[in-house]
N, C-alpha and C positions, 0 to 999 in steps of 0.2 A: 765319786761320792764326795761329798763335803769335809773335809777336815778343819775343824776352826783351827785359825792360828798360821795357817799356809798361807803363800801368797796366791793372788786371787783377785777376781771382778764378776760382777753380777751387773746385768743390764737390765733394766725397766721400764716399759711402755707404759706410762700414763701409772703411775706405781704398780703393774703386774709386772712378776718376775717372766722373762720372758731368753734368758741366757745365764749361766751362773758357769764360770768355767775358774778350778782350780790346780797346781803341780803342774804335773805335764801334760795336763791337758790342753794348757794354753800355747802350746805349739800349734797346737791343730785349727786355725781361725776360722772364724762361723759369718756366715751374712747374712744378715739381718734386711727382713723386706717390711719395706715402709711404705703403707701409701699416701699418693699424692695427694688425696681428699683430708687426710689427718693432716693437716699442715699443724693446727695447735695441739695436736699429739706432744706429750712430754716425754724424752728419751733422759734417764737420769743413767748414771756410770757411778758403781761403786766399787773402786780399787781398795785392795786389801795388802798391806805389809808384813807378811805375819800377823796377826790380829790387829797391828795399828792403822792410820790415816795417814799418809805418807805429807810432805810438806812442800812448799810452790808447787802446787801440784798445775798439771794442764792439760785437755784436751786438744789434741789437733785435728782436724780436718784437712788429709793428703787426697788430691785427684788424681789424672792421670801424670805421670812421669815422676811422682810421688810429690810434686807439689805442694809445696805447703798451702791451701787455701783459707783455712780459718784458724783461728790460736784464743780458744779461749785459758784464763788464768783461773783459777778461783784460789779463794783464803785456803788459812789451814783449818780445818774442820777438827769436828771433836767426833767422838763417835756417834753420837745422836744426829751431827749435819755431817754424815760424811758424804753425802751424794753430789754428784756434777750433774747438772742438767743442759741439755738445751732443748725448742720445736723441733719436730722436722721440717715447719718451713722454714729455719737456718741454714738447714744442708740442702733446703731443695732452691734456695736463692745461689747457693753455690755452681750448682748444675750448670754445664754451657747450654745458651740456649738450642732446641730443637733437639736435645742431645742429653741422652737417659746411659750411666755410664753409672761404677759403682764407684763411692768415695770411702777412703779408712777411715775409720779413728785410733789415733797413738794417743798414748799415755803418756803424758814425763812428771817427773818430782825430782827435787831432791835426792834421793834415793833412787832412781834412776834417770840420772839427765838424758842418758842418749836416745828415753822413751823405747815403747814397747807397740805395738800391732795388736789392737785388741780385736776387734770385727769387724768387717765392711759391710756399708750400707749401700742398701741396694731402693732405689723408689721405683713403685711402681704406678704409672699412670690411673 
């Protein structure tokens, strides 16, 4: 269940909530299937500090061997922008070619530099 004020993330397909995991829930990581015909599909990521917006906030994109492959940065948001966006044709230009494999997304801010394991994205043809 929801508790405002916990820490927390919600994920959104094209603005449908489509994951919202908080407490200890986020132990347990979810993977998210995306498909390869959405490539202009919008995937937004709303991390939560206890009810704030945490600061240098960034999405990573890790592959296999946990690789860092993509680093996006965004501002510090207010609560009205606090979403991080990217396509899934960003993660699906990641992909090795011939080769369908799942990619994470981490978390880091401020508030947690050494990032966190939110979902893994899974494409499907």
């Amino acid at each position: 269940s929801f508790k405002p004020g916990g820490e927390g993330f919600e994920v959104f397909q094209n603005n449908k909530l489509v994951l919202r995991q908080f407490g200890d829930n986020m132990k347990n990581i979810k993977s998210l299937q995306l498909n390869a015909a959405g490539v202009k599909d919008q995937i937004t990521i709303k991390y939560y500090h206890c009810g704030r917006i945490g600061k240098e906030r960034h999405l990573i994109i890790r592959g296999a061997g946990n690789k860092e492959l993509k680093n996006w940065e965004f501002s510090n948001g207010s609560e009205k922008d606090s979403g991080m966006s990217f396509r899934v044709g960003d993660v699906l230009s990641l992909q090795p070619k011939g080769k369908r494999s799942a990619l994470n997304v981490y978390y880091s801010s401020t508030e947690i530099p050494e990032g966190r394991l939110l979902v893994s994205l899974v494409v499907n043809s």
